[in-house]
C-alpha positions in Angstrom: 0.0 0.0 0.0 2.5 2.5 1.2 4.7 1.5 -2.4 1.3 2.7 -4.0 1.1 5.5 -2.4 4.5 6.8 -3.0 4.1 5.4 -7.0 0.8 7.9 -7.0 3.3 10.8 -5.3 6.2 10.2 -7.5 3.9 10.4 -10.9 2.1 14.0 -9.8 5.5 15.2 -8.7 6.9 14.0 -12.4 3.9 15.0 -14.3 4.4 18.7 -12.2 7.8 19.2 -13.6 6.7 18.0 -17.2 4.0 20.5 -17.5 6.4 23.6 -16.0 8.0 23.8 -19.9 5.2 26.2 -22.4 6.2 23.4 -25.0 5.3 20.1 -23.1 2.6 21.5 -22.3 1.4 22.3 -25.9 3.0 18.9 -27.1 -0.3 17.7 -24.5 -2.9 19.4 -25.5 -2.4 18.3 -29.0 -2.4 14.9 -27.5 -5.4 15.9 -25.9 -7.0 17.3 -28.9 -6.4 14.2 -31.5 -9.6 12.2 -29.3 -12.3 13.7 -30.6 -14.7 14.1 -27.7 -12.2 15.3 -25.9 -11.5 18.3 -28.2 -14.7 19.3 -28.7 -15.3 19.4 -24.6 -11.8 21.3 -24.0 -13.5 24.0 -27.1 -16.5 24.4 -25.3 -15.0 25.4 -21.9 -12.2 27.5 -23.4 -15.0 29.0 -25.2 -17.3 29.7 -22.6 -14.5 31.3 -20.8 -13.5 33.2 -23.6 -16.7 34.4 -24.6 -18.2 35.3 -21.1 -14.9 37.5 -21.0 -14.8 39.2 -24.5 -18.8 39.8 -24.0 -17.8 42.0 -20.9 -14.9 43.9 -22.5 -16.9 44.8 -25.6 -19.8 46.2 -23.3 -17.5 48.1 -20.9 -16.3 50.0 -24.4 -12.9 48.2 -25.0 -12.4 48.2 -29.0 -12.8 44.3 -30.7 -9.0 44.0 -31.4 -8.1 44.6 -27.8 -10.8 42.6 -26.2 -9.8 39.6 -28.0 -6.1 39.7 -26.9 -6.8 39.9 -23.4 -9.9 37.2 -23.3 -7.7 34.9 -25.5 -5.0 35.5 -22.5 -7.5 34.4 -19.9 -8.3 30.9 -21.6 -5.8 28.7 -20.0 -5.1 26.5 -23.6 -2.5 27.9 -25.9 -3.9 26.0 -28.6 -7.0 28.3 -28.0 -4.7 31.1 -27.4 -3.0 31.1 -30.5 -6.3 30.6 -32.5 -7.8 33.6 -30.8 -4.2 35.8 -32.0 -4.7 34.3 -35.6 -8.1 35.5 -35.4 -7.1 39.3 -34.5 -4.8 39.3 -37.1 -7.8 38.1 -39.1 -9.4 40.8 -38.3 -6.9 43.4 -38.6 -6.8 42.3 -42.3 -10.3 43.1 -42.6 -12.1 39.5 -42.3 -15.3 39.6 -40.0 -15.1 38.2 -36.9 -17.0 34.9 -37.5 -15.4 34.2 -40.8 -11.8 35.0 -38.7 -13.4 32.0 -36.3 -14.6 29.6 -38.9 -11.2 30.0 -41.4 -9.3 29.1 -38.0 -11.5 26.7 -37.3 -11.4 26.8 -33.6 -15.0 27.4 -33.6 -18.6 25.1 -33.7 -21.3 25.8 -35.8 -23.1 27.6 -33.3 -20.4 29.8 -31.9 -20.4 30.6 -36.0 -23.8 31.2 -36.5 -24.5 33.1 -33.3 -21.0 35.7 -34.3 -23.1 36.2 -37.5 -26.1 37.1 -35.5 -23.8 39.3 -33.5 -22.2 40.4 -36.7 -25.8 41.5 -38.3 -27.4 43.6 -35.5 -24.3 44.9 -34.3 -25.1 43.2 -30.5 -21.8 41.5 -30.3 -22.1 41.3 -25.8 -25.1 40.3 -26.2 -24.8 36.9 -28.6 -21.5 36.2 -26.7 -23.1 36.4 -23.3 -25.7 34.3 -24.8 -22.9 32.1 -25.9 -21.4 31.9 -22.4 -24.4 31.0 -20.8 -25.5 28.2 -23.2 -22.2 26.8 -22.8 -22.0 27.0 -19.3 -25.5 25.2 -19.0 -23.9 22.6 -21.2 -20.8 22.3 -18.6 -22.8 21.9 -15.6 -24.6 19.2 -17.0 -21.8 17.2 -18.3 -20.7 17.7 -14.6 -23.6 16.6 -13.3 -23.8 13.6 -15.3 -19.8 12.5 -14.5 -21.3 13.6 -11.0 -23.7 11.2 -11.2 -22.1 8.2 -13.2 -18.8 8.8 -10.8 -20.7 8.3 -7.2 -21.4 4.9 -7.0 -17.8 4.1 -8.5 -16.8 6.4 -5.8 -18.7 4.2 -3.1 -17.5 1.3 -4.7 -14.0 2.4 -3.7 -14.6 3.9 -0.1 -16.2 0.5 0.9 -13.1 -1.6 -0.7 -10.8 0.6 1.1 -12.8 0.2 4.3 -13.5 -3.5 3.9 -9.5 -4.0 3.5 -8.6 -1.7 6.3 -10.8 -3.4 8.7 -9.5 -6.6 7.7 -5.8 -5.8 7.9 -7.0 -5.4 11.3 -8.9 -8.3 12.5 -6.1 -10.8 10.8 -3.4 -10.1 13.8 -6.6 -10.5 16.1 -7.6 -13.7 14.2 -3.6 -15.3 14.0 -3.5 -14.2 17.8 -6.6 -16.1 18.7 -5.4 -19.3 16.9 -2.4 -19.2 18.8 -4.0 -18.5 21.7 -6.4 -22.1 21.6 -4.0 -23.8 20.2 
């Protein structure tokens, strides 16, 4: 057990110091992003950070350009990071912000559709807030389904660990007591 335990410590101490380099850490996420269910979850929450974050900016009156350099610096994936930096540079080359998103392809079709709603009433906090919040009502219930799938695993385990804790004790008592009437 305690051989376990250490084996658990060693590998979060080794997969600490892997992740400290910008580059090992990008050499992951692309590992990350080649399973498909896995990229399109790790899109969703960078862009319901990102979103939630650019929607405020753009209604507190910071200019487009400058909104989506510090949102995209708030999203803790680089992969999104550097998207969201191709994207201004997009735009800074005159391309429209959804059409920046779908060339870069860092976008879902309703992130696309709902920029060119934001796009054609000129309500860009608005369809990005509405963004955020769609996208976070997704992530809570993904949350709550793991939540829910996760527990009785969970249980599963706390009883094993129980069950074999209790009888690591009661075999001494047990070996003692058969030495005892023999």
């Amino acid at each position: 057990g305690i051989f376990f335990l250490m084996g658990i410590a060693g590998l979060t101490v080794g997969v600490g110091f892997f992740l400290q380099k910008p580059v090992r850490r990008e050499f992951l996420e692309q590992q990350i992003f080649s399973v498909a269910y896995l990229r399109r979850a790790c899109i969703i929450v960078c862009w319901q950070r990102f979103s939630q974050l650019l929607s405020m900016q753009i209604a507190s009156g910071i200019p487009l350009l400058q909104a989506l350099q510090e949102a995209g610096a708030a999203v803790p994936s680089y992969w999104f990071r550097s998207q969201a930096a191709q994207a201004a540079r997009r735009l800074e080359n005159g391309v429209s912000f959804s059409k920046a998103v779908q060339q870069g392809r860092f976008g879902t079709t309703y992130i696309e559709t709902m920029l060119s709603v934001g796009e054609m009433t000129g309500k860009y906090e608005e369809t990005l807030q509405s963004v955020a919040d769609y996208y976070g009502w997704r992530i809570a219930s993904w949350s709550a389904t793991v939540q829910k799938l996760f527990a009785p695993v969970m249980l599963l385990f706390v009883g094993a660990m129980i069950g074999l804790l209790v009888l690591c004790l009661l075999l001494p008592l047990l070996d003692m007591a058969a030495g005892i009437i023999s």
